[in-house]
C-alpha positions in Angstrom: 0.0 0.0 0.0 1.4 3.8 -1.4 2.3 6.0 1.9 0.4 9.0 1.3 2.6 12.2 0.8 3.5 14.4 3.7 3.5 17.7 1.5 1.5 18.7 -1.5 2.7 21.4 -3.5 -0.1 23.2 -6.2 2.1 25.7 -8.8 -0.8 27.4 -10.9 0.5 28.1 -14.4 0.0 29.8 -17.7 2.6 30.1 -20.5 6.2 30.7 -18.9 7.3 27.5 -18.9 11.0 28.3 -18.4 10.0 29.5 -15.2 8.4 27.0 -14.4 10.9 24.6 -14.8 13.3 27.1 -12.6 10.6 26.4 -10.1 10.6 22.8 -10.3 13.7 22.4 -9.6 13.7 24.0 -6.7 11.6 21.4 -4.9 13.5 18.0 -4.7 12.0 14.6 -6.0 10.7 12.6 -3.3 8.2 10.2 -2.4 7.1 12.9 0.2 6.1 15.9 -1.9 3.9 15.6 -4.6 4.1 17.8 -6.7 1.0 19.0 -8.9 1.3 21.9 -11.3 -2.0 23.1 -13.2 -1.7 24.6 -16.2 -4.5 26.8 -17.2 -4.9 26.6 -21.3 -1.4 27.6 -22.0 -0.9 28.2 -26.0 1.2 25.4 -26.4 0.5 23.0 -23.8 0.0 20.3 -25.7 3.8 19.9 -26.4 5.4 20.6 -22.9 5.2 17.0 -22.1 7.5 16.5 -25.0 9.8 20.0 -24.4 10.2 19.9 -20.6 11.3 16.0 -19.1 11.2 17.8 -15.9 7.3 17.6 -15.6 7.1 13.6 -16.1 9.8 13.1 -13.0 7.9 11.1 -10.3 6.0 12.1 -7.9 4.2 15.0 -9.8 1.1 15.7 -11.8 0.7 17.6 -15.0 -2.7 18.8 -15.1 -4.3 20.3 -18.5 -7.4 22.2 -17.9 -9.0 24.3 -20.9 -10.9 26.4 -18.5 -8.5 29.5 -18.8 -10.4 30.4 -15.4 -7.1 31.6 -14.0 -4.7 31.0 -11.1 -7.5 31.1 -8.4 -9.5 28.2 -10.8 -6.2 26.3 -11.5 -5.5 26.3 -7.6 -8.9 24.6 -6.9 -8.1 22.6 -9.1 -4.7 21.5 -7.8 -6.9 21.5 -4.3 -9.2 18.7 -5.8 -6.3 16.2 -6.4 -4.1 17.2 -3.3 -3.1 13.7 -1.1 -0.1 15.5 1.1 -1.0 15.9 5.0 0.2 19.6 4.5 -0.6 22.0 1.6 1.7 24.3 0.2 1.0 26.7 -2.9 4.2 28.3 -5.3 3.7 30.6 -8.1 5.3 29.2 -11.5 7.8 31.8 -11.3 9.2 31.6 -7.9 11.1 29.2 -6.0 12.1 27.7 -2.9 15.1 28.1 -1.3 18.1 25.8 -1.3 17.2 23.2 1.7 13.6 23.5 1.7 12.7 20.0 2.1 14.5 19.8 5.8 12.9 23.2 6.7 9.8 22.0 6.0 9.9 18.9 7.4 11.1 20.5 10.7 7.1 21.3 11.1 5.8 18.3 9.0 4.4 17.2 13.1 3.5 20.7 14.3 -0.2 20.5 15.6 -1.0 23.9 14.4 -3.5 24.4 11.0 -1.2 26.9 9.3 2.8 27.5 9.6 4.1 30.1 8.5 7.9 31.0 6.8 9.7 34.1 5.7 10.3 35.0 1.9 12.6 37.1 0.2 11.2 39.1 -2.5 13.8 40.1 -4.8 13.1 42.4 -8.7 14.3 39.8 -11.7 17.6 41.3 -11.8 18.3 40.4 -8.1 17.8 43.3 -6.0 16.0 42.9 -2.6 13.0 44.2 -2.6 10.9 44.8 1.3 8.8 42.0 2.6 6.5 43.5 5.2 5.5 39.8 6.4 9.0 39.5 7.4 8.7 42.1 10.4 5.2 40.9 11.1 7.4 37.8 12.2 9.7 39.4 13.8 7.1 41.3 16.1 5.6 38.3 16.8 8.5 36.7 18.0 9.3 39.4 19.9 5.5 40.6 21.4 3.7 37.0 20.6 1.2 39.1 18.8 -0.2 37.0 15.9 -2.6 39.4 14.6 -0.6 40.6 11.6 0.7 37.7 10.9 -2.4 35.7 10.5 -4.5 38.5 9.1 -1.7 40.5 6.9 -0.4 38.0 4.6 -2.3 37.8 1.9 0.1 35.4 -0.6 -0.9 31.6 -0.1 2.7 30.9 -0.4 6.2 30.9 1.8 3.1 28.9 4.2 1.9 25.5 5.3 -1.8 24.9 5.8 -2.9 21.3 7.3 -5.3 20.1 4.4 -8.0 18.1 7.2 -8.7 21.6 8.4 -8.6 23.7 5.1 -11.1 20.7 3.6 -13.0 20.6 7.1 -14.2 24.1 6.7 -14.8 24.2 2.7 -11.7 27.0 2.1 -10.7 27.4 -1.7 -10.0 30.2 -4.0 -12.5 33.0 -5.7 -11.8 32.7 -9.2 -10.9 36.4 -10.4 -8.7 37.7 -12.6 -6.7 39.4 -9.6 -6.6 38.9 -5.7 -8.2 35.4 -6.1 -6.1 34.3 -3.3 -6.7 37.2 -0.4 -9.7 35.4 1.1 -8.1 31.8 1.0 -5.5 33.4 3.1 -7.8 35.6 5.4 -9.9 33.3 5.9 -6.9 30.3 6.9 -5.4 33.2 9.1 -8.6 34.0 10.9 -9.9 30.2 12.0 -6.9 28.4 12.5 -7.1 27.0 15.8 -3.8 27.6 16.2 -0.8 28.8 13.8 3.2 28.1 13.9 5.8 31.0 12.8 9.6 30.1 11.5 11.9 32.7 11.7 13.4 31.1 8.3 13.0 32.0 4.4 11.3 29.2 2.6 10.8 30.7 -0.2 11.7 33.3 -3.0 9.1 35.6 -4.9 10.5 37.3 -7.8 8.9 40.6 -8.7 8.9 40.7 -12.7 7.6 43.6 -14.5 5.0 41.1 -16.5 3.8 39.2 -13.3 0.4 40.6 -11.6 2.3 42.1 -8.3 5.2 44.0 -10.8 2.5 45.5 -12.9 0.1 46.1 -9.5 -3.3 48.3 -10.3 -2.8 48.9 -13.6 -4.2 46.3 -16.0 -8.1 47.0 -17.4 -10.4 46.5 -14.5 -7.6 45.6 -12.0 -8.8 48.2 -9.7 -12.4 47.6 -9.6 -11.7 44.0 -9.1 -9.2 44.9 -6.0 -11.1 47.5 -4.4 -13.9 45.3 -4.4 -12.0 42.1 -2.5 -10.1 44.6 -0.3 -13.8 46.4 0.5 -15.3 42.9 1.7 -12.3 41.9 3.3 -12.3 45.2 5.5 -16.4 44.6 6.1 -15.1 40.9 7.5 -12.7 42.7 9.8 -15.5 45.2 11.4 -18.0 42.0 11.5 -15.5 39.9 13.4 -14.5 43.0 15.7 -11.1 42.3 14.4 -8.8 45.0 16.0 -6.7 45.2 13.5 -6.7 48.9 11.7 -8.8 47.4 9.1 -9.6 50.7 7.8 -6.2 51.4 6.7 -5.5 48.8 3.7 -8.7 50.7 1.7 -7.3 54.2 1.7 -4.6 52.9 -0.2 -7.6 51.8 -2.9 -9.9 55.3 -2.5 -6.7 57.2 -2.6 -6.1 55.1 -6.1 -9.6 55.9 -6.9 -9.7 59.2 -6.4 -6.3 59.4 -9.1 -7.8 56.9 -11.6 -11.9 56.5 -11.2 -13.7 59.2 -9.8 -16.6 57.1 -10.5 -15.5 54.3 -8.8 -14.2 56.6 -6.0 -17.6 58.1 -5.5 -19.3 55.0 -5.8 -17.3 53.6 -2.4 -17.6 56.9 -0.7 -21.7 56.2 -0.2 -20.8 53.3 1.5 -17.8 53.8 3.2 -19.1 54.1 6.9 -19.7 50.5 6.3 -15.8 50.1 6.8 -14.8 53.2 8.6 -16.4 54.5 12.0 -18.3 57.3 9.9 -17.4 59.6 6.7 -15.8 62.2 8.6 -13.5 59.6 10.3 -12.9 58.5 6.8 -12.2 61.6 5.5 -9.5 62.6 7.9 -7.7 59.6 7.6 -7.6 59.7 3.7 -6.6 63.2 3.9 -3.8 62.6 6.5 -0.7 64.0 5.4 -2.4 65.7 2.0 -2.3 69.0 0.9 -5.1 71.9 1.7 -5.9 71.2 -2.3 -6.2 67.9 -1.8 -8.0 68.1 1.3 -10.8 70.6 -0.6 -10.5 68.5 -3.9 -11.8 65.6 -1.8 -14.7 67.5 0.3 -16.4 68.6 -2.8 -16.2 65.1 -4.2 -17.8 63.5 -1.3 -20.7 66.3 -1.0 -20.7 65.9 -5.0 -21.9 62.2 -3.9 -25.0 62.8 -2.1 -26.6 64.9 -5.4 -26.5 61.5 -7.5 -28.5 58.4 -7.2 -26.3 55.4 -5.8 -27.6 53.7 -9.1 -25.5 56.2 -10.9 -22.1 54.8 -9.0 -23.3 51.1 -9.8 -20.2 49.0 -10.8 -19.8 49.1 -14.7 
């Protein structure tokens, strides 16, 4: 009778198969990790099982869907044919860190639901870049405080999360063009019984300038689709009486808004003391810092507001 893996490994993918095999080789070949890598209607699929030997080594599935539902769909996916004790997600363009089978395994019989690692994010000609989840670590091994770490991280990867309890409560991925993966990783942070930290890097995301996070709010319909997530994600916060400064993640998206979509800007704004304590409180936090232009700029757009049906700001 097979042993069932300890680790599953799901790499979403779609056309950059070089990377991908950069990736791959990053994770060693063993009867422990299976590896399954979904590729979401690539061009040229169809021949990678002839171009890359790399994806028939043991111990790892090449799945072909046609969906082209993207990397939250191809992660669901992956999900559905996951046999590993312990999931773990990597983007096709990343990779692991020399060594990442032993650090790994040092938590393979942790009893918490999610571990998480450090990362280093580095730009794809090398440079370092700032990984915020990094310090959220460090305060937490310094105050205990797991709030940020749990609640702040929205990348599934650099993590482990036991599959019993993601399949126990039903947790998968929203299939959207972009931030498919925040409320997997909300909602992993916020009912794990309990959660491990390593104060080690696991992993390595690479910032290109094609990738969704190097080209961040500025592909057609990008920041609808993110101010939407971030907007329910903040309501979740305020519902839970999560003390967490929920409010502030969404001033980076009004402030956004307010540069790129006054429609879109206005449309939030009627709704806004959903997130914040009230408009006013809203108001002086988005104007913290600004000009007296700015400041006035944005007073007359939120009176402007209440002269306009709320049909009128109705998501295009």
């Amino acid at each position: 009778m097979l042993m069932e893996p300890q680790f599953s490994i799901i790499i979403p993918h779609y056309n950059i198969p070089d990377l991908l095999m950069r990736c791959l080789k990053s994770i060693p070949v063993s009867e422990d990790i299976q590896v399954i890598v979904v590729d979401d209607n690539s061009p040229d699929a169809e021949t990678y099982l002839d171009k890359y030997p790399e994806l028939s080594r043991p111990y790892l599935e090449f799945i072909r869907t046609t969906a082209g539902g993207g990397a939250g769909y191809a992660r669901n996916v992956g999900l559905e044919h996951a046999k590993g004790k312990w999931l773990l997600f990597a983007d096709a363009d990343d990779l692991y860190v020399d060594g990442m089978y032993d650090i790994i395994c040092q938590k393979a019989d942790s009893d918490a639901d999610v571990v998480f690692f450090k990362f280093r994010s580095v730009t794809s000609n090398s440079q370092n870049e700032f990984s915020p989840r990094n310090n959220y670590i460090d305060k937490y091994i310094a105050t205990g405080d797991e709030r940020f770490v749990r609640l702040r991280s929205p990348e599934p990867w650099s993590k482990m999360f036991r599959r019993c309890f993601v399949e126990s409560h039903g947790f998968g991925f929203e299939e959207l063009q972009f931030a498919n993966d925040q409320f997997f990783s909300l909602n992993t942070g916020c009912y794990a019984r309990k959660i491990a930290v390593v104060d080690t890097v696991l992993y390595v995301h690479i910032r290109r300038k094609e990738s969704l996070a190097g080209t961040f709010c500025s592909k057609p319909g990008e920041l609808r689709v993110r101010a939407e997530v971030s907007f329910r994600a903040q309501k979740m916060f305020k519902e839970l009486n999560i003390d967490i400064d929920q409010q502030r993640p969404f001033r980076y998206y009004l402030l956004k808004m307010l540069k790129k979509d006054r429609t879109l800007f206005q449309y939030y704004w009627r709704q806004v003391d959903e997130i914040y304590p009230s408009k006013y409180v809203a108001f002086q936090i988005l104007s913290k810092d600004k000009s007296v232009k700015f400041k006035l700029k944005l007073f007359l757009y939120s009176m402007w507001v209440w002269f306009v049906p709320l049909s009128h700001f109705k998501r295009r």
